[in-house]
N, C-alpha and C positions, 0 to 999 in steps of 0.2 A: 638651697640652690635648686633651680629649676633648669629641665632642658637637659639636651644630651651634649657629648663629645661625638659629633661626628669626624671617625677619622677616613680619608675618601685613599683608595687606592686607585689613581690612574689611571693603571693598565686594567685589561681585561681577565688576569689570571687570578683564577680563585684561588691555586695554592700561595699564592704570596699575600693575599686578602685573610686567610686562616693560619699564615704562618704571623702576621700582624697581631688576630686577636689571641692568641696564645701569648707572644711578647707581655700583651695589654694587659692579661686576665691578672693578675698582682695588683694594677692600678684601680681597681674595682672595690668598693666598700659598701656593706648596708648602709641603706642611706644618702650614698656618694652619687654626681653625677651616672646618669651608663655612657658606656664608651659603646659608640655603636660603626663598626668596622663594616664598610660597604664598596663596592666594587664601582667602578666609572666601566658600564656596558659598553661605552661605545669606543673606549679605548683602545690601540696597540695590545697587542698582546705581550707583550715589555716597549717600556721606552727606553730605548739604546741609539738615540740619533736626537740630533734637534729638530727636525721634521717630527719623529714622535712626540716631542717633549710640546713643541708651538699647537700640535693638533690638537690638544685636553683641553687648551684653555677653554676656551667658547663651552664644551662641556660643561666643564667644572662649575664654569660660574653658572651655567643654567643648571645643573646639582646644587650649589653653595642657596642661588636664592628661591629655590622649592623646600629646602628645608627649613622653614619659618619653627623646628622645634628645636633646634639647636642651641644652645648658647654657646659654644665654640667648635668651631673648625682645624684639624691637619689634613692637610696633602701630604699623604703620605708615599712620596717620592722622592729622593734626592736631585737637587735641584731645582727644586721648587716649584713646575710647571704650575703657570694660571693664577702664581698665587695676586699679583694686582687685580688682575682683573676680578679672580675672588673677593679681595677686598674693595673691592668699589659696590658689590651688590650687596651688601651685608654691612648691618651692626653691630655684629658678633664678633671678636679677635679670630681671626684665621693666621694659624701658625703654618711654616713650611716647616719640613723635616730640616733640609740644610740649614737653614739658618740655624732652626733650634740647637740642633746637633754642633754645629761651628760656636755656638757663644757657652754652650755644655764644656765642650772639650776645651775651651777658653779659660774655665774655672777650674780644669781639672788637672795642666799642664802648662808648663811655657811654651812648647812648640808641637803641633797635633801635626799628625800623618793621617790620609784619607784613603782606603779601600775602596777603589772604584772596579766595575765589573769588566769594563771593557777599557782601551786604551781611548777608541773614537768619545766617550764621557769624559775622559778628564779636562781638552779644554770649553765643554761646558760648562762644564764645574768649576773653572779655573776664573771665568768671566763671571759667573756670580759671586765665588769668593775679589774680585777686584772690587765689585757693588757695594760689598760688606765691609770694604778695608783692610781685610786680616791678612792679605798674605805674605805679609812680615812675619808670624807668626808660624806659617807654614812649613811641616818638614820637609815634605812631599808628599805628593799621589804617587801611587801603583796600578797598577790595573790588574786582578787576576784570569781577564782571558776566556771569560766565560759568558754566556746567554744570564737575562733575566730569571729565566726560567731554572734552570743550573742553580743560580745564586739558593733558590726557594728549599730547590730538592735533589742539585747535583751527586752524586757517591764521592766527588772527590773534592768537593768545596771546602771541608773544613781543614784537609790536608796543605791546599792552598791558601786558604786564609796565613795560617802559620804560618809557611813561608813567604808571602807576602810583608806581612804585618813585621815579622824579624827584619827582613828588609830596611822596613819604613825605622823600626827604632835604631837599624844604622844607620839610617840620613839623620837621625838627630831626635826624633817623635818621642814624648815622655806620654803621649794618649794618642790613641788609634779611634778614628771614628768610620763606621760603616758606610760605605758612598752606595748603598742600595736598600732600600724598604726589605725585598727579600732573603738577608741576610740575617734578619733582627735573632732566628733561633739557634743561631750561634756565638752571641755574645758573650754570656758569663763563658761561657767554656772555653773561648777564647781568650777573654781575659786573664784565665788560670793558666794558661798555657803560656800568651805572651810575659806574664810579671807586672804589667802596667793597664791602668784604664781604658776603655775599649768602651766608645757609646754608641749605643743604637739610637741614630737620629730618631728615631719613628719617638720611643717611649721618653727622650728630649724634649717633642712638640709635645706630647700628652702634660707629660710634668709640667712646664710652661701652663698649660693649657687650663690643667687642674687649679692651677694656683692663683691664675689670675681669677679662675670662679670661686675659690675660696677669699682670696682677700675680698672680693664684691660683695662677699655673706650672703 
């Protein structure tokens, strides 16, 4: 296999870019693809709006088609910001984290619940899961109320996760998935706490990502 995993982080904050490749660092093998975790400079410094989320595309894609060493792409955002317009400049698979993350928790339960950061995200999120189809499937969104930036390195984030996520498994949710890139270094510990599967979209598109360059040999 040749060529990297570029996974692109959107916004402009390095700590949610280093709290990505920490997620990552497990997905890494001698030998294996590198996953190479990068910053979109010219980004929000979180995207917490659809004005943030519409302003990356044009970005992205002039990101997506300067990297000719790639052999796969994540956007690593929920939501998926850019990601057509990504895939029009490229012949590389470019994964979004949502998606990834929604057909993950697909496998992993009969009805998934979604951690979003803010309440203004859920009906963005809510209009891409209609694109998708799933939200038959859907236990509910939550929101816990907090910045992009909070999500990465707030003191009180993982408090609220918990009682969010309990929440969500009393609408019905048998899996919790992370509706933000900077949540990814609370996962496993989350999951020990809720009792039930918990996916970090980001490490969803990677796996995806991996595997389609392993079946290609």
């Amino acid at each position: 296999m040749t060529g990297h995993v570029v996974v692109i982080n959107p916004n402009s904050n390095e700590a949610v870019t280093e709290g990505l490749r920490a997620a990552l660092a497990r997905f890494a093998w001698p030998g294996g693809p590198r996953i190479d975790c990068v910053t979109l400079a010219e980004g929000p410094f979180g995207i917490e709006s659809q004005l943030d989320s519409d302003s990356v595309a044009l970005p992205l894609a002039r990101l997506v088609r300067a990297r000719t060493d790639a052999a796969a792409f994540v956007i690593a955002c929920y939501s998926d910001p850019g990601i057509d317009a990504c895939r029009s400049v490229t012949a590389a698979p470019v994964f979004g984290m949502q998606e990834a993350g929604v057909m993950t928790a697909l496998a992993r339960g009969d009805r998934f619940g979604v951690i979003a950061i803010a309440e203004a995200s859920i009906r963005r999120h809510l209009r891409y899961l209609r694109r998708l189809g799933v939200t038959g499937r859907l236990a509910g969104e939550r929101p816990l109320g907090i910045s992009v930036d909070e999500s990465a390195r707030g003191a009180g984030t993982f408090d609220r996760l918990v009682e969010v996520g309990s929440a969500l498994k009393g609408d019905g949710a048998d899996v919790i998935l992370l509706g933000c890139a900077g949540l990814s270094a609370h996962r496993a510990r989350l999951e020990a706490a809720l009792s039930v599967p918990v996916i970090d979209p980001t490490q969803a598109a990677v796996a995806m990502a991996l595997g389609t360059l392993l079946a290609a040999g």
